[in-house]
N, C-alpha and C positions, 0 to 999 in steps of 0.2 A: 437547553442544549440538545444535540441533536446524539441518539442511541444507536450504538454503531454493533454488528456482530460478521465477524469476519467467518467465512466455511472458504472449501477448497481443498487446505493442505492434506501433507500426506508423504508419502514416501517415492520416490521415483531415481531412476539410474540419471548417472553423469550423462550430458546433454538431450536430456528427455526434457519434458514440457509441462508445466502445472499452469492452471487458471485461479487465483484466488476469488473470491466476489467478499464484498462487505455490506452489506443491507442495514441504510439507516431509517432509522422511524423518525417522524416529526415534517414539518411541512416546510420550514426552510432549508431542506438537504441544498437546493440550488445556490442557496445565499453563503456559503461554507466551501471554500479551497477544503480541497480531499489530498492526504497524504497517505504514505506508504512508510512503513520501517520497521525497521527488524533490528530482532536480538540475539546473539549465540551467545553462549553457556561463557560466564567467565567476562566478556566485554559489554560496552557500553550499546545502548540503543543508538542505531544506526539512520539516519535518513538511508531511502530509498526512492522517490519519487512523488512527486507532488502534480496537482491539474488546476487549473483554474474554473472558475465558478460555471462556465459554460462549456469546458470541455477541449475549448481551442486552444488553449496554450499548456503544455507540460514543462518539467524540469525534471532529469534525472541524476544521479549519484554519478561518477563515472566509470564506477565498480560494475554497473549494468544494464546501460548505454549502450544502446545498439542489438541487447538480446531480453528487456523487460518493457512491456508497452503499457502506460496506466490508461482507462478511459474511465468515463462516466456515464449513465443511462440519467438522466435526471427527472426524466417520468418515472423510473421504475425506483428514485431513490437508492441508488446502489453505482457502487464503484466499483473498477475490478484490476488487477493485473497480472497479464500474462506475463510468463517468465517461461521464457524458451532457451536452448540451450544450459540448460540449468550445471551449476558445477558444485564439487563438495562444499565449499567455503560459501554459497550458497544457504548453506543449514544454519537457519535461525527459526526465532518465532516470529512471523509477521505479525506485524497491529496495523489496521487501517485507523487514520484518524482526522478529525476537523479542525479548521484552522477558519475563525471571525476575523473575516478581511480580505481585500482585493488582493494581498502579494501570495504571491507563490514560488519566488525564489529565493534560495538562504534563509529554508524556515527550519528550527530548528525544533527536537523536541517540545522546548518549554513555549512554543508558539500556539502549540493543538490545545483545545480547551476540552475536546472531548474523543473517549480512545475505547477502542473494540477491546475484549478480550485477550485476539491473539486467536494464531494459528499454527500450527507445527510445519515446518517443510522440511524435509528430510532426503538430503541428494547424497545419494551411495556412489561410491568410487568404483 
């Protein structure tokens, strides 16, 4: 499985900008649909966004659709998403995670076989 460590987060005002990155190790990063999701205090792990194995195809939530962009670098093994216009409801823990398989739409949690850490995002009112 592929080892995932997400950096980035942090603390920033309502419609300000964060970049997350997720750096994986191991040599099939390419072979691995890359997902995004997040958690706030109290609820469930949320989908966020997912890419497909080359980068050309996305899927997003529609909670943040149109102000979160996922890409891929697949030479450099790493994933990232910007999240522009950031709002309070915004504040969760990101996880980036792996998903073994061609689909990347209607993936859910129990899809990913392999999951980062997490990272804090923190969007003040």
């Amino acid at each position: 499985q592929v080892q995932l460590v997400e950096s980035g987060g942090g603390l920033v005002q309502a419609g300000g900008s964060l970049r997350l990155s997720c750096a994986a190790s191991g040599h099939t990063f390419s072979s691995y649909v890359m997902g995004w999701f997040r958690q706030a205090p109290g609820k469930e792990r949320e989908f966020v966004a997912t890419i497909s194995w080359s980068g050309a195809s996305t899927y997003y939530a529609d909670s943040v659709k149109g102000r979160f962009t996922i890409s891929r670098d697949n030479a450099k093994n790493t994933v990232y998403l910007q999240m522009n216009s950031l709002k309070p409801e915004d504040t969760a823990v990101y996880y980036c995670a792996g998903h073994w398989g061609p689909d990347y739409i209607g993936l859910g949690p129990a899809d990913f076989i392999s999951w980062g850490p997490g990272t804090q995002v923190t969007v003040s009112s």
